[in-house]
C-alpha positions, 0 to 999 in steps of 0.5 A: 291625658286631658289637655287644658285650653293653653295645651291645646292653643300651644299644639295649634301653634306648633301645627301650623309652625313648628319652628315657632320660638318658645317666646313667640308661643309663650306670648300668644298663650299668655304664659311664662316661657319656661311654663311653655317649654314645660308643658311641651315637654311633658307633651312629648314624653306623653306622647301627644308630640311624637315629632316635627317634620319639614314638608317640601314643595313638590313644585317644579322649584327645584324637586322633582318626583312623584308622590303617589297614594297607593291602597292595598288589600292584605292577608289579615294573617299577613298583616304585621309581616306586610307592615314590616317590610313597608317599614324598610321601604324608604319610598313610604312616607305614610302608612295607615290603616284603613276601613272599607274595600282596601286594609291599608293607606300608603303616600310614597315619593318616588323618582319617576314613574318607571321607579313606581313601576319596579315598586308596585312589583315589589309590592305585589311579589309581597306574600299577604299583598292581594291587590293594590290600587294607585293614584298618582298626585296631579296637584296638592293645593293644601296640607295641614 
C-alpha cells in the first residue's frame, strides 16, 4: 500500500502520541475529523498500525526491575520451535530476527537479577539455543 503525504504526516503524530485526539490529528493534517478516522482505520486493516502500546518509566519512580538485551545463537533447524516458546515467555518484550554473529534479538523485563539468572537457564536448556550473550540496560535515555 502506498501511503500519501496526509498518511504519512497522520503515522508520525500517532508515533509520537498515540493518544492524540482525532481532532487534534485532523487539524494538524489539515483534514476532516471523519477523513482522519477513515484513513486510519483503513491503516490498521492494512496492517501498516498493528497497535498502540503504553511505555513506563523504568526510573527508580515508582518501577523497579531489570530490562535486559539478550542475543541468541539458534539451530536454523530449531528456529520456529525456539520462537515458539519465546511467545510463552512474558518476560520477552521484543523479539527480532537479526544478521551477523547472533539469529535472534530478545529485550526482556525481569524482577531482579536472580529472575534473569533462573531465565538464562531456562533459555539454555531450550533445544535449538547454542549460546546467548546478555546486556543488561544501565540508562535508556530516549526511545521512539
Amino acid at each position: 500500500m502506498k501511503l500519501d503525504e496526509k498518511d504519512q504526516k497522520i503515522l508520525t503524530l500517532l508515533t509520537e502520541n498515540a493518544r492524540i485526539p482525532i481532532a487534534e490529528l485532523a487539524r494538524r493534517v489539515h483534514l476532516a475529523r471523519t477523513t482522519v478516522q477513515e484513513r486510519i482505520s483503513r491503516l490498521q486493516d492494512k496492517g501498516i498500525i498493528k497497535g498502540y502500546t503504553t511505555i513506563t518509566s523504568s526510573s527508580d519512580e515508582g518501577t523497579s526491575g531489570l530490562n535486559v538485551l539478550v542475543r541468541l545463537s539458534i539451530d536454523t533447524k530449531e528456529f520456529d520451535n525456539v520462537l515458539s516458546a519465546l511467545q510463552l515467555l512474558p518476560e520477552v518484550k521484543r523479539c527480532a530476527a537479526i544478521n551477523g554473529n547472533s539469529d535472534m534479538f530478545l529485550e526482556l523485563r525481569v524482577d531482579n537479577v536472580l529472575k534473569l539468572e533462573k531465565f538464562l537457564a531456562l533459555l539454555g536448556a531450550l533445544n535449538g539455543v547454542n549460546q546467548t550473550k546478555t546486556n543488561i540496560v544501565l540508562n535508556s535515555y530516549f526511545n521512539r
